[in-house]
C-alpha positions, -999 to 999 in steps of 0.1 A, spaced: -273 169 39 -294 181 68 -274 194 100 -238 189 85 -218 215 98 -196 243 75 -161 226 85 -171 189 72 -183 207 40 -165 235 34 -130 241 56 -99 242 29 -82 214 34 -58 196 14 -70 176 -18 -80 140 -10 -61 117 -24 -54 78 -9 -71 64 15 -91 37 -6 -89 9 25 -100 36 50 -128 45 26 -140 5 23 -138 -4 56 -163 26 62 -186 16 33 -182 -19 50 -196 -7 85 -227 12 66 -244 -19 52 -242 -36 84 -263 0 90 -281 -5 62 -290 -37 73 -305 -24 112 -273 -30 131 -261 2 147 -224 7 143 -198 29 161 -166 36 141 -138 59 158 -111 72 136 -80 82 147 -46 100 147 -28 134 152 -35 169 141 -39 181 99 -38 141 92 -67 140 74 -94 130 101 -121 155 87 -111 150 49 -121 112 53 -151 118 71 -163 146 41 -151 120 16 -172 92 30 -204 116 36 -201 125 4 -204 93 -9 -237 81 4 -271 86 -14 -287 118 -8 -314 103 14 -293 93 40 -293 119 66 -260 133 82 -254 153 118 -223 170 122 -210 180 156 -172 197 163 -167 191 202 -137 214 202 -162 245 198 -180 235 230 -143 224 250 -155 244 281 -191 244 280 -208 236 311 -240 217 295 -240 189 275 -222 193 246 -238 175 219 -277 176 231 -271 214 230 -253 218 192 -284 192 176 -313 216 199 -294 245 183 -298 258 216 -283 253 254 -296 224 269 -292 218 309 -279 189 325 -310 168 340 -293 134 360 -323 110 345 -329 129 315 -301 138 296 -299 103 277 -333 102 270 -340 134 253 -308 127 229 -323 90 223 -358 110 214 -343 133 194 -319 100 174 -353 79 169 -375 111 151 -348 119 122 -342 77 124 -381 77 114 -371 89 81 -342 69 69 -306 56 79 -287 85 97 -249 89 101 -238 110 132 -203 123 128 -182 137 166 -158 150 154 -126 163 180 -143 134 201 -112 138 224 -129 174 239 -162 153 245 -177 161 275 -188 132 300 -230 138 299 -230 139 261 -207 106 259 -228 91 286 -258 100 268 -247 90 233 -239 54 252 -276 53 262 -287 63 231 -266 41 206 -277 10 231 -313 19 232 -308 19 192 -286 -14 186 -313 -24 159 -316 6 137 -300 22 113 -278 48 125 -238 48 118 -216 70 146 -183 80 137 -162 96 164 -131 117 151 -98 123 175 -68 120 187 -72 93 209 -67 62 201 -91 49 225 -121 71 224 -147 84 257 -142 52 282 -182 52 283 -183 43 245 -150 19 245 -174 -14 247 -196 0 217 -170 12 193 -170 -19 159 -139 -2 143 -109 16 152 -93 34 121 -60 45 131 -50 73 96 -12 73 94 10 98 70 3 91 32 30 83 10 52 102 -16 26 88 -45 -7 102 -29 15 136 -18 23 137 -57 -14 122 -67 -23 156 -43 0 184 -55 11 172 -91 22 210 -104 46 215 -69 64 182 -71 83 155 -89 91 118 -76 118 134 -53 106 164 -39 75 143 -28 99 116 -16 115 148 5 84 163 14 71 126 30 101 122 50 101 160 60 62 161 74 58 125 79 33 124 56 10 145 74 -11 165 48 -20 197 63 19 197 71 30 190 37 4 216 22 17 242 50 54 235 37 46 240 0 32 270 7 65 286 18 92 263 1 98 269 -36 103 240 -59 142 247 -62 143 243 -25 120 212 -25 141 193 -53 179 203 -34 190 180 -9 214 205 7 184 230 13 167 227 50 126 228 47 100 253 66 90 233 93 45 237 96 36 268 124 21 241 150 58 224 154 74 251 150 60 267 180 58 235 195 94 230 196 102 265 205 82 269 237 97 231 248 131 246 240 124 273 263 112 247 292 147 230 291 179 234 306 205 251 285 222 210 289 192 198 273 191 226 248 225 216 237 216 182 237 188 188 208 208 211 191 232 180 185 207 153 180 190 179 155 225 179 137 228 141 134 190 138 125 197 156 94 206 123 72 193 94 97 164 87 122 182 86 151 213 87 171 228 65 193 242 75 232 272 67 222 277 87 191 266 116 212 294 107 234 316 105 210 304 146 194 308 155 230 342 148 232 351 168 204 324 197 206 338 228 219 319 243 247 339 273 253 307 293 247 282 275 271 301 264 304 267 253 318 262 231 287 291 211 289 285 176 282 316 161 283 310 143 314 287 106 310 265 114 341 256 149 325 250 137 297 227 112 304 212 138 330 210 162 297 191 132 280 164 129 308 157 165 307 148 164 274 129 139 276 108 155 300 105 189 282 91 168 255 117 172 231 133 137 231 126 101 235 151 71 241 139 36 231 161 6 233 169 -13 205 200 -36 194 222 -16 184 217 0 221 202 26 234 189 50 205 180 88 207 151 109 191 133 140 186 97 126 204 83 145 168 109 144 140 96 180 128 101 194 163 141 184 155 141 204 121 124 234 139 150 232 162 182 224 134 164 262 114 167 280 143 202 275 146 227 299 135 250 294 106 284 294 123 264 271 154 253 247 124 284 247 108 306 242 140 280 212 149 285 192 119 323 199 117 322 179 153 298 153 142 320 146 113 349 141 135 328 118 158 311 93 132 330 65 115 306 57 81 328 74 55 295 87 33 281 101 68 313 122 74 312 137 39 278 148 42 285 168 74 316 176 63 301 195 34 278 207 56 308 224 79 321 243 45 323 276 62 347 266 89 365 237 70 370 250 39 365 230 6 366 196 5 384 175 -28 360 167 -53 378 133 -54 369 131 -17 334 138 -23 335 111 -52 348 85 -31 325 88 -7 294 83 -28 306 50 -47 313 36 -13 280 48 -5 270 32 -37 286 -1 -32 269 -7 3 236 0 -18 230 32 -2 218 48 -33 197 79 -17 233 93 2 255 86 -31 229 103 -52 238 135 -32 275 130 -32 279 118 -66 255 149 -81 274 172 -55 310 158 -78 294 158 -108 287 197 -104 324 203 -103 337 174 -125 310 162 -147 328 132 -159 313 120 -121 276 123 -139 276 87 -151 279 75 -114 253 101 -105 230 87 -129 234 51 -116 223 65 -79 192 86 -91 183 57 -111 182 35 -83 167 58 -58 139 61 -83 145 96 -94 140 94 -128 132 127 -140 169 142 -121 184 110 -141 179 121 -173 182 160 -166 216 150 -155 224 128 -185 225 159 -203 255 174 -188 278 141 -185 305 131 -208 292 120 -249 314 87 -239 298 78 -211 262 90 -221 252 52 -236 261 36 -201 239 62 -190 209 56 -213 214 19 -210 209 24 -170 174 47 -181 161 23 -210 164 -14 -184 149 7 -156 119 18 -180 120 -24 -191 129 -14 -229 156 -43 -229 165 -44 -263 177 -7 -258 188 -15 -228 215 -43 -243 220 -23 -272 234 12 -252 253 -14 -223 270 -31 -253 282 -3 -270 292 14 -236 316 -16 -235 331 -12 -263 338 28 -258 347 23 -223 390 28 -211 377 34 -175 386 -2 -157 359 7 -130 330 19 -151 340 -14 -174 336 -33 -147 302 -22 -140 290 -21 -169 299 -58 -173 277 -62 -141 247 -50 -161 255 -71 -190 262 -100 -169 229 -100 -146 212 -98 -176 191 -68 -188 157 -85 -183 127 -82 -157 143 -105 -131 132 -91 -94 161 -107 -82 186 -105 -104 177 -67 -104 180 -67 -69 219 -79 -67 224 -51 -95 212 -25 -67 229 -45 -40 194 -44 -19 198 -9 -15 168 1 8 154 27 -17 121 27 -30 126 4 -62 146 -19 -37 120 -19 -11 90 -24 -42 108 -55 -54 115 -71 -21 82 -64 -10 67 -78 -45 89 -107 -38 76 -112 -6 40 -115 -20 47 -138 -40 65 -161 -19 34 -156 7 12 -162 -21 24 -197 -36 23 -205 2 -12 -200 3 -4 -168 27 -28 -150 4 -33 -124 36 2 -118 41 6 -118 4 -20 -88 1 -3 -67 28 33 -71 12 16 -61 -25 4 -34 -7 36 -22 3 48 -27 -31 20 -7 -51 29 21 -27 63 27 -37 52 20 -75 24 48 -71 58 67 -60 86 61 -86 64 62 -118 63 47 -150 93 16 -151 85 -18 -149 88 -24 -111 61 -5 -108 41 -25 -129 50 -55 -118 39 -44 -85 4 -38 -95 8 -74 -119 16 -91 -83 -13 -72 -68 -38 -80 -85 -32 -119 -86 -50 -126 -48 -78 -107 -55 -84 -120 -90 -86 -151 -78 -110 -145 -48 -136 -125 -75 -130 -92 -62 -129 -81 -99 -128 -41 -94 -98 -41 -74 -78 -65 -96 -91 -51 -130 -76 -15 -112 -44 -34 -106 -41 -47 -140 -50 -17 -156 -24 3 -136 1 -22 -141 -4 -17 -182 1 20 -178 32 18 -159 45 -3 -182 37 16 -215 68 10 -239 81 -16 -217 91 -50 -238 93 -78 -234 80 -75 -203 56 -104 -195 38 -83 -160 6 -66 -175 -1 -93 -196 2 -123 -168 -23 -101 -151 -44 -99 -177 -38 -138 -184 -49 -146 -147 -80 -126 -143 -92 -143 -174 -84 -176 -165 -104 -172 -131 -133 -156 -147 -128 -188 -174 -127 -163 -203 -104 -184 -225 -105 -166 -253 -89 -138 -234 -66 -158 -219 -48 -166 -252 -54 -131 -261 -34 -117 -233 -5 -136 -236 -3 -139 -275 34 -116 -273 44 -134 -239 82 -144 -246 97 -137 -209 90 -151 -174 61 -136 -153 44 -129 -120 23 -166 -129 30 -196 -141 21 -185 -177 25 -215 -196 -2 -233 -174 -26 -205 -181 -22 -208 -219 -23 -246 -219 -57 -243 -202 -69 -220 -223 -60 -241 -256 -73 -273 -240 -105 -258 -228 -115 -247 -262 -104 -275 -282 -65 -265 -296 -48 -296 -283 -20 -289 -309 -14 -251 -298 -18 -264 -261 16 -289 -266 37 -261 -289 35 -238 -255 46 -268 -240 74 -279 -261 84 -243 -264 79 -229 -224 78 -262 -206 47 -269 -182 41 -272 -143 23 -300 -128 -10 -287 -139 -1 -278 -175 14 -316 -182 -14 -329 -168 -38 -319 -188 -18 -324 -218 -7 -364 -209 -24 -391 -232 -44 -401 -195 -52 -369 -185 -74 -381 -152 -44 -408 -143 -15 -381 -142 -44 -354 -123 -45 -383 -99 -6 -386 -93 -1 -349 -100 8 -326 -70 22 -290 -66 37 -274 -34 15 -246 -38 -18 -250 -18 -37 -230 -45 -24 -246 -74 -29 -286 -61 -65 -274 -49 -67 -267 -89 -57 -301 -100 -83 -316 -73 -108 -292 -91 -100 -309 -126 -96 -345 -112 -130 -346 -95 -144 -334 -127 -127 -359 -147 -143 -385 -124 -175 -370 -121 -183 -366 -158 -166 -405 -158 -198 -417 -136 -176 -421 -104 -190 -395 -80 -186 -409 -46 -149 -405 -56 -151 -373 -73 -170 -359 -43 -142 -366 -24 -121 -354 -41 -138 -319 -46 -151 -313 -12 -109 -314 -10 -100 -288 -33 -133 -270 -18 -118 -267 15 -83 -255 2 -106 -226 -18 -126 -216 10 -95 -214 33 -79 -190 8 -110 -172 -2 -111 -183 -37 -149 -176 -42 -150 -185 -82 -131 -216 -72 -150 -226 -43 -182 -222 -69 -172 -245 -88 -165 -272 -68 -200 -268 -55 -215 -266 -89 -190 -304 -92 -206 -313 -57 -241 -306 -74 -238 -327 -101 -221 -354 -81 -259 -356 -61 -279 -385 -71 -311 -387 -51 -315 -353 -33 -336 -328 -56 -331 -291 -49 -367 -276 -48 -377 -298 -76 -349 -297 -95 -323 -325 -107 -288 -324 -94 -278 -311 -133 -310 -292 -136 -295 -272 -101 -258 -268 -119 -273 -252 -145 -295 -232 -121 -269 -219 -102 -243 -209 -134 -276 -189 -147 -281 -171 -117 -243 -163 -115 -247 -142 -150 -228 -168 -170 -245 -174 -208 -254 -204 -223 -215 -212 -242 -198 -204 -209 -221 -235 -188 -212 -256 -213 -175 -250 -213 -178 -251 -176 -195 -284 -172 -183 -296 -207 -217 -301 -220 -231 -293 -257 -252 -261 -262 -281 -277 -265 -283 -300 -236 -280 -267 -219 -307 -250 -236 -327 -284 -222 -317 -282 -185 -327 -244 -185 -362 -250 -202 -365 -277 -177 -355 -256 -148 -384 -233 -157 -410 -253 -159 -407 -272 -127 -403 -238 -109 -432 -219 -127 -411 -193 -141 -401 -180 -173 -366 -155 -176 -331 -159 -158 -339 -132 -143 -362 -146 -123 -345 -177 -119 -315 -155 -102 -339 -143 -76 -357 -174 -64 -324 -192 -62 -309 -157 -43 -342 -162 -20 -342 -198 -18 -304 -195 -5 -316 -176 27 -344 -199 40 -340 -231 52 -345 -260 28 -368 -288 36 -355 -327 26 -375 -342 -7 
């Protein structure tokens, strides 16, 4: 790749991992290149988040014959000529007032001469004003070719002189725990990536920096503090050094509280300074409200800490959370211990004290197991499974017969791998609560019931029978939301993927299919994060359903085939195969349709019986069609098409759901087309057409216009009949001979006839070329016959 620099190609940086919506939108802006429209993209965020790894990702991806300049601006920070003329001259070129502009727009148009060209800035925020004044010349003086910019920094809004050009701003934000175990897959588990994420922020020079010092043992134990990455380290250091020794003490204690939540509030740091001793630091006493809050906006301006006002009041922050854990290592042991002893005194969530409690061991001295116990099943029962996982493991060191609990809270937070380490040391009585916890988390429900059952019978305990009897009473099946109440919402990442699967599907039988995308991409990023179980694959099941049914076929074939992996032994578990059921239906693959849901015996993302009553209708198994009816029931749809006057009930039919009545529009104004009425059935189509275009329900939307076709009676399309064109058009769209038939329920034959029509009036001979004058005849006006 001519002129691309040694950092884009060959710095070590992390692995690349993620980043698939980054990586389309860019692919998105180069055929608008492709197609002579100039574009200007400029990606941003902070330092080591991946800026440069997306930009080599993305280069790499092009054919070799597009050409690629790279340019680092940092390298020329405090040159005195213009930056960028200078690095592509390979040599320093001097400012001229009228010139500048026009040399760089010579030197764009030569290597544009030769084929499309991507220019890549990168550090864009050291740019100096001549070179972004003269790209601005340039890139306007080029509007019509093929040339693709992308600027790289950490400014969000880029050189003021290219502002009004920029198409695209990319803003790259931390990836999650899955990608940061997709990334370093012999360093981590589930948790430890989970701990990593939340310790860098997802930052992945960070996380790689941290790795490098913190052994795996340290990664997987919640007690142990992390390295904090050299730039924050120093960072926080030098701001500490800037601050009053108030303000110092102020971020020593909000370092403290940060520990095991986000932030503080003022008056919990109130509340620490009233029982903090500051015997040793007169100067830092912060006792007093006004000093305190005097403290506060010291540290603010050092650039340690931020305030922002929510409703719980006014809340308190390290401005970057790894500045807080630079500062929480650097303490002392008998400072950190003497800190959480007086945040323990000072907060009032019982699971909160413990934890700093057991943090103050060296001046408090043990703490009852009982105590510790306690605390983690309240934790538990207010569904905050992450804080009784580490109380309940903590117990369960010391009295084992705590492990059960233990497993209960790593199961929930998604830590699957601790779970069953742990189920190895626990009681052999309370091991089939245990495994019956594992097996309905992994979907294998018949295990699931069996273990829970005979935990029941072998349980004295009146608590653990008691929760056990929860299990067995919310049933041990693939319910979202009876699962939910079983974790009491807890906002974990099995919690958060279910409500957020939920979500989409709420948004989605709304006909919020936008919406509905965003929240199933939330979803698939926890399930990328917990693993194999069967909320992760009915994550990817719900995530594939909007864009299987707008035709974007290799994104919902990934989903479907990611959601059949996580499943793997999980039965009967109706996700993967609804999927499967629903991408087949939309590509009208009935066959496959039946296929897929053969084993179906549960409820499922879709309304499953619908699809499989469809399928049996379409292909001429009216029989089958009503035994999935009598056995499963039917929706509005489904009980349509199986009533004795199929086009009467289609006409009195209706659903809620926007996509789903558009459907029965569909099959109505094909009823009444192929019945000879198509002034009605053009109403009723153009209908349904409108719902399918609103939701972007492309294979929908063609077939109402293949309807709307064959509902013509006068107008010819470039010689062709109104059926002759219906025909056309399914030809050119790939489909064979048995699928246009099904689809506009004519025989074989009178197929065969419209196509050898079709050919002779047009002079041609193969559907090949059929495709391509219909493609070309799309673009250019047509004239009225």
């Amino acid at each position: 790749m001519p002129g691309m620099g040694d950092r884009l190609l060959g710095e070590s940086l992390p692995p690349f991992v993620g980043r698939e919506r980054e990586l389309d939108r860019l692919a998105a802006e180069f055929t608008h290149v492709v197609n002579r429209e100039a574009r200007l993209v400029l990606i941003h965020g902070p330092a080591g988040i991946g800026k440069t790894a997306l930009l080599r990702k993305f280069v790499r991806s092009l054919d070799e014959s597009v050409q690629t300049l790279y340019l680092d601006c940092a390298q020329d920070e405090w040159a005195p000529t213009p930056a960028i003329l200078s690095r592509l001259a390979g040599h320093p070129v001097h400012h001229r007032p009228s010139g500048t502009g026009d040399d760089l727009l010579g030197y764009l148009s030569d290597r544009l001469a030769t084929g499309a060209l991507v220019l890549v800035v990168d550090e864009a925020q050291w740019i100096d004003h001549t070179s972004a004044a003269a790209l601005c010349f340039a890139l306007r003086s080029l509007a019509h070719e093929r040339i693709l910019v992308l600027l790289a920094g950490r400014d969000d809004q880029g050189p003021a002189e290219l502002r009004r050009l920029t198409f695209l701003r990319l803003a790259l934000a931390g990836l999650p725990a899955g990608d940061l175990l997709r990334a370093f897959p012999a360093q981590l588990t589930e948790y430890s990536a989970r701990r990593l994420r939340e310790h860098t922020d997802g930052n992945p020079r960070y996380a790689q920096q941290v790795l490098v010092q913190a052994s795996p043992d340290e990664l997987s134990d919640p007690w142990s503090a992390l390295p904090v990455p050299p730039g924050p380290a120093v960072e926080a250091v030098g701001s500490m050094l800037a601050a009053t020794s108030a303000a110092r003490m102020l971020a020593k204690a909000v370092s403290v509280f940060t520990v095991h939540t986000d932030d503080v509030s003022l008056d919990m740091l109130g509340g620490f300074c009233d029982v903090y001793d500051f015997r040793d630091d007169r100067s830092a006493d912060l006792r007093d409200y006004e000093r305190l809050l005097g403290a506060l906006h010291e540290g603010a301006d050092a650039g340690l800490l931020r305030v922002r006002m929510t409703a719980r009041g006014a809340m308190v922050r390290f401005a970057d959370p790894l500045m807080g854990r630079a500062v929480y290592r650097d303490l002392g042991p008998s400072e950190v211990a003497r800190l959480h002893a007086a945040v323990a005194e000072s907060v009032t969530d019982d699971a909160e004290r413990m934890l700093h409690r057991l943090s103050a061991l060296p001046v408090r001295g043990g703490v009852p197991v009982t105590e510790i116990a306690k605390a983690g099943m309240r934790a538990a029962d207010d569904g905050a499974w992450a804080t009784a996982a580490s109380l309940l493991c903590r117990a369960a060191k010391v009295s084992p017969e705590y492990g059960v609990y233990a497993v209960e809270a790593l199961v929930f937070d998604g830590r699957l791998k601790e779970a069953r380490d742990l189920l190895r040391t626990i009681p052999r009585g309370h091991r089939p609560f245990a495994r019956g916890m594992l097996a309905h988390f992994m979907g294998q429900m018949d295990d699931a019931r069996t273990c829970l059952t005979d935990a029941l019978a072998g349980c004295a305990d009146p608590d653990l029978r008691a929760r056990i009897g929860e299990h067995l009473e919310l049933g041990c099946d693939t319910d979202p939301d009876k699962y939910l109440l079983l974790m009491r919402h807890g906002r974990t990442p099995p919690g958060q993927l279910l409500q957020a699967a939920s979500r989409a599907m709420a948004c989605h039988r709304r006909g919020e299919w936008a919406e509905a995308t965003a929240a199933a991409q939330v979803a698939v990023a926890f399930a990328d994060e917990i693993g194999p179980s069967w909320p992760a694959a009915h994550a990817h099941a719900v995530a594939s359903l909007v864009p299987a049914a707008r035709g974007e076929w290799a994104r919902a074939e990934h989903h479907v085939t990611q959601s059949r992996r996580l499943a793997r032994r999980a039965s009967p578990f109706a996700g993967p195969a609804c999927a499967a059921a629903h991408l087949a239906a939309v590509r009208n693959l009935h066959h496959e349709v039946i296929e897929a849901l053969a084993d179906v015996r549960a409820p499922g993302p879709v309304a499953w019986p619908d699809l499989l009553i469809e399928a049996h209708m379409a292909i001429g198994r009216a029989p089958a069609a009503h035994a999935v009816a009598a056995e499963w029931g039917a929706g509005p749809y489904g009980s349509a098409l199986l009533s004795p006057a199929p086009r009467e009930a289609l006409e009195s039919a209706h659903s809620e759901e926007p996509f789903e009545q558009a459907k029965i529009w569909l099959a109505y104004g094909s009823l009444l087309r192929r019945a000879g009425h198509r002034m009605a059935a053009a109403e009723v189509l153009r209908a349904a057409q409108r719902v399918f275009d609103d939701l972007g329900a492309l294979p929908y939307g063609e077939r109402c216009a293949t309807e709307l076709t064959a509902c013509q009676r006068r107008r010819q399309f470039h010689g062709l009949t109104p059926r002759q064109y219906a025909v056309a058009r399914l030809v050119a769209r790939g489909m064979t001979n048995g699928q246009i038939a099904r689809e506009l329920v004519l025989s074989e034959k009178t197929v065969e006839y419209h196509i050898s029509q079709a050919y002779r009036r047009l002079g041609i001979c193969s559907r090949v070329t059929l495709a391509k004058f219909l493609d070309q005849a799309g673009r250019t006006p047509r004239s009225r016959q």
